[in-house]
C-alpha positions as CSV (number, residue, x, y, z in Angstrom):
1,X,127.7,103.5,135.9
2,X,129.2,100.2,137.1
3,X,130.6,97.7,135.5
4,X,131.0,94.2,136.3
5,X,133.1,91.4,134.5
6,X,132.6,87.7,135.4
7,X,134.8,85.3,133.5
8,X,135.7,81.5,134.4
9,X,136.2,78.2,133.4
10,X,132.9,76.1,131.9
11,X,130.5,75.4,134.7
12,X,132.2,77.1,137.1
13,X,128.8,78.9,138.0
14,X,129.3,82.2,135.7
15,X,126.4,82.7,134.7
16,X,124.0,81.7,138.4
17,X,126.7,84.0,139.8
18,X,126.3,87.1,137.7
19,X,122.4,86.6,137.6
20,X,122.0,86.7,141.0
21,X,124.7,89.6,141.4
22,X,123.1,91.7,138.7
23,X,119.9,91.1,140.3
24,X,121.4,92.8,144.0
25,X,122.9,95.3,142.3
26,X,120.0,96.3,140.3
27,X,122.1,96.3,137.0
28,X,121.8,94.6,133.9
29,X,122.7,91.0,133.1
30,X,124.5,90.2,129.7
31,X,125.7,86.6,129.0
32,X,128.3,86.8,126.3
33,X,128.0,83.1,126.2
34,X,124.2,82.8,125.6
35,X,125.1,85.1,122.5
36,X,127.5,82.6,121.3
37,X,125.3,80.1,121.6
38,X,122.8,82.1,119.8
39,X,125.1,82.0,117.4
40,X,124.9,78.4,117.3
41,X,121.6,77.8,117.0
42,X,121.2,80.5,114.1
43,X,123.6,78.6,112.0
44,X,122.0,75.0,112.9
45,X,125.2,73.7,114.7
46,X,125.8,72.1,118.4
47,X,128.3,74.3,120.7
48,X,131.4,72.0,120.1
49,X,130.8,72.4,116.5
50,X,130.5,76.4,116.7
51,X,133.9,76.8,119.3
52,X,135.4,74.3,115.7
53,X,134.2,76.9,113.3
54,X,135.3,80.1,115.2
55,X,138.9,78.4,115.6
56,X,138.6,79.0,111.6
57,X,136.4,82.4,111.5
58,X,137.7,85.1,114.3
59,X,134.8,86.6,113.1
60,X,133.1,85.0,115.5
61,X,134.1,85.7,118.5
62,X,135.2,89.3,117.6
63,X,131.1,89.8,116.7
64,X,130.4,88.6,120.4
65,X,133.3,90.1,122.0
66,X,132.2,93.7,120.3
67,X,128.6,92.9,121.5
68,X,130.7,93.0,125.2
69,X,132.2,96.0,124.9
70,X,129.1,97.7,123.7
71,X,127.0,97.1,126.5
72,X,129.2,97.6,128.9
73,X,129.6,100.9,127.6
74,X,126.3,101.4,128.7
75,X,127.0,101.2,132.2
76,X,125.5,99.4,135.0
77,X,125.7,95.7,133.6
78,X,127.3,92.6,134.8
79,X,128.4,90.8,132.2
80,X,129.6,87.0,132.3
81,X,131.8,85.2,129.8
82,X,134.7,82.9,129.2
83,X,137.1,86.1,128.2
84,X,134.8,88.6,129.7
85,X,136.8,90.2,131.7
86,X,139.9,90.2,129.3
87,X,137.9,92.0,126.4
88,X,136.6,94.7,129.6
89,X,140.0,95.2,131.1
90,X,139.9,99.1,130.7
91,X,135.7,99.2,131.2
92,X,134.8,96.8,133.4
93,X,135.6,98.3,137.6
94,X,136.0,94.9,139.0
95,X,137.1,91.8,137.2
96,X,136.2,88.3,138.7
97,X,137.4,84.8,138.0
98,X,135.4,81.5,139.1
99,X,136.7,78.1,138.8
100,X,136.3,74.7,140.0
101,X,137.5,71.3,139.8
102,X,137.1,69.4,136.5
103,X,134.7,66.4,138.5
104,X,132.9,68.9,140.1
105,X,132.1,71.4,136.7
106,X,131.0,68.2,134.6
107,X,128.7,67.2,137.1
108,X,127.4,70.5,137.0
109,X,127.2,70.6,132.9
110,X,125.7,66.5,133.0
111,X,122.7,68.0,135.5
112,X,122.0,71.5,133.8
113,X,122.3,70.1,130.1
114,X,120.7,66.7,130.8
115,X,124.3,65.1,129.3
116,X,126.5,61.7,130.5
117,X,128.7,62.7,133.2
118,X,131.4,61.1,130.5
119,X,129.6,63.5,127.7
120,X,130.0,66.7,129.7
121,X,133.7,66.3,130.9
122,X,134.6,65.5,127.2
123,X,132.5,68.5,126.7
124,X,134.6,70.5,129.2
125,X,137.6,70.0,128.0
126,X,137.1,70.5,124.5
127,X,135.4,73.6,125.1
128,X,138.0,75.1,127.0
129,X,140.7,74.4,125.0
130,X,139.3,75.2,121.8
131,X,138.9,78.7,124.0
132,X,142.6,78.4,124.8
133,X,143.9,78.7,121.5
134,X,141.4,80.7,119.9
135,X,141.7,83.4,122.9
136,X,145.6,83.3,122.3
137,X,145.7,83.4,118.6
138,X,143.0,85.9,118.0
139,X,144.0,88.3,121.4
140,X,147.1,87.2,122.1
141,X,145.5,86.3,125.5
142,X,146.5,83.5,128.1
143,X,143.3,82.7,129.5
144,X,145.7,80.8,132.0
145,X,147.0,84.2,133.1
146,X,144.5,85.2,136.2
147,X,146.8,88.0,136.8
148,X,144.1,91.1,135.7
149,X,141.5,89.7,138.1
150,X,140.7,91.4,141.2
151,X,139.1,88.3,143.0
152,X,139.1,84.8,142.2
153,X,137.3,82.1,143.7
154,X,137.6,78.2,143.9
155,X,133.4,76.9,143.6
156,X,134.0,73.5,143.9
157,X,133.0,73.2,147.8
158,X,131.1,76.1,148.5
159,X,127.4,76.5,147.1
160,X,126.2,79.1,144.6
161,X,124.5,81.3,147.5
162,X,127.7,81.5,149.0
163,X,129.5,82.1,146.1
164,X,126.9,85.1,145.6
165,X,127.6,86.7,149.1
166,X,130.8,86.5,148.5
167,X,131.1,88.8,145.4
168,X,128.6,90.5,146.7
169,X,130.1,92.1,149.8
170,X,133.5,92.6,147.3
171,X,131.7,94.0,144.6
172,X,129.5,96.6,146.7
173,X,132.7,97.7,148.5
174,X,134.7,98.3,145.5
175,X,132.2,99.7,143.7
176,X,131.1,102.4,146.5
177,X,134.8,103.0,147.2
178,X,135.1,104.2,143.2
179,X,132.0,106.3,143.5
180,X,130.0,104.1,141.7
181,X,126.7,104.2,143.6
């Protein structure tokens, strides 16, 4: 009954990471950021102008952060998210933290979303700081504060694949170590 948090920075590879990790490990996939943008789309509004509204309505993110908890109460999942990891502290068995260089994440977002490479930084930053303070005021949470992770890693020069054998071989050690397979 595994469970596997995945949090970082936009475009840090989050998402290609835990796909391709739940996928190994034979365990469910949930992306708490596909169900905020979900969200998004059911109310008709871009991302930036959903991260606006929830900086106004905890709501929100409490809906999608409760949706987190939920499944990974179920067991077996790796589940990926901005504050992933910080809502799963006492469920989640190992915590993980990707980042990567501003440049290098907006290049990222500009090829994946089909934006300007000017578009997708703006994009970047806005996102994560609207994160910042709604993560603080709502949770009281520095998302700056890396301290409950178990392994973080810098993407911005090594590929995805690597990035996957990486948390692989961590992830598959700590987990057998606790029992878990």
């Amino acid at each position: 009954m595994g469970v596997v948090a995945i949090s970082g920075q936009a475009a840090s590879g989050k998402t290609t990471v835990a796909k391709e990790l739940a996928n190994r490990l034979g365990y469910r996939f949930v992306s708490i950021g596909e169900l905020f943008r979900r969200i998004a789309i059911e109310r008709g509004v871009s991302l930036i102008e959903l991260h606006k509204i929830a900086e106004r309505d905890f709501s929100i993110d409490r809906a999608v952060d409760e949706a987190a908890i939920s499944e990974a109460r179920k067991g077996n999942a790796v589940i990926e998210g901005h504050l992933a990891a910080w809502i799963l502290r006492d469920v989640a068995d190992v915590r993980i933290y990707l980042k990567a260089d501003i440049s290098t994440r907006a290049r990222r977002l500009s090829s994946r979303d089909g934006k300007t490479l000017d578009d997708a930084i703006n994009e970047v930053r806005i996102r994560e700081e609207s994160n910042r303070r709604r993560y603080l005021t709502i949770y009281g949470i520095d998302i700056n504060d890396l301290s409950i992770f178990d392994l973080v890693i810098d993407t911005t020069y090594i590929g995805a694949e690597q990035v996957v054998d990486l948390v692989y071989n961590y992830v598959y050690n700590v987990l057998r170590s606790k029992n878990r397979f």
